[in-house]
C-alpha positions in Angstrom: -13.9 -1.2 -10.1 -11.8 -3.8 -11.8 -9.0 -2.7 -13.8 -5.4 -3.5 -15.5 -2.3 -2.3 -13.6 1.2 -1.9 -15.6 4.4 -1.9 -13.9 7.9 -2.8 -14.7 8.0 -5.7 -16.6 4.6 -6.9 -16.4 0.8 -6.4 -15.7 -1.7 -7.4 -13.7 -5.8 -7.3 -13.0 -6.7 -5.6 -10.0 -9.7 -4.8 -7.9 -10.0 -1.4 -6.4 -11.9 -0.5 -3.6 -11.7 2.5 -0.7 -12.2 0.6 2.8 -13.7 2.8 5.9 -10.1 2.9 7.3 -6.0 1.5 6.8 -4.0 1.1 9.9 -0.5 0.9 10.1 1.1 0.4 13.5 -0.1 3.4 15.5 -1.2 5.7 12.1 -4.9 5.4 10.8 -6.3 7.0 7.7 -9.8 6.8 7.0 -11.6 6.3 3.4 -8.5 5.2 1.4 -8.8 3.3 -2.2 -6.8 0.1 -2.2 -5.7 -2.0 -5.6 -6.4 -5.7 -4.5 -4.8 -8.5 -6.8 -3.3 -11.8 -6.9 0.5 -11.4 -6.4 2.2 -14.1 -8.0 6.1 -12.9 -7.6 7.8 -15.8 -7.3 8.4 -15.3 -3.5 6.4 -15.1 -0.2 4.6 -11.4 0.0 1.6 -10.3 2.3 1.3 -6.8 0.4 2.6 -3.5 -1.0 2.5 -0.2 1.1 2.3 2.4 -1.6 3.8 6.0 -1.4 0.5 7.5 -1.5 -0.8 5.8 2.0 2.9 6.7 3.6 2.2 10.8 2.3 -1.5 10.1 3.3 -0.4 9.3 6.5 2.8 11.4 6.9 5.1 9.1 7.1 8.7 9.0 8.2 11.0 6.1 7.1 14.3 5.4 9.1 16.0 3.0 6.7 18.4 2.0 8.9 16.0 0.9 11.3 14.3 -0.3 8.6 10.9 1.7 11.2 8.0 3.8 10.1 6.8 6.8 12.3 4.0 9.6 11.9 5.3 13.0 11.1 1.9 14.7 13.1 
């Protein structure tokens, strides 16, 4: 599915798609919808990690450690 995303400031075509799996680290969740798009931002980025795969996967962050860990 192929649709327009709106955040701050601006918009941008996306592609969505649910893969079999996402793995982060040592977390896995299976049959999650990603938004794939170009991201043009003006500096160097591999991706975003949205808040609904860190609730999908029960995440804790440790800002100071700047570390994710699984809360189960």
């Amino acid at each position: 599915m192929i649709y327009r995303n709106s955040g701050v400031g601006r918009s941008e075509i996306v592609y969505s798609k649910t893969v079999d799996y996402v793995k982060v680290g040592g977390m896995e969740t299976k049959d999650f919808t990603l938004e794939i798009g170009a991201m043009n931002y003006g500096f160097a980025i591999d991706g975003i990690i949205g808040l609904d795969l860190l609730q999908q996967l029960k995440t804790i962050i440790n800002i100071e450690e700047l570390t994710l860990k699984s809360n189960s």
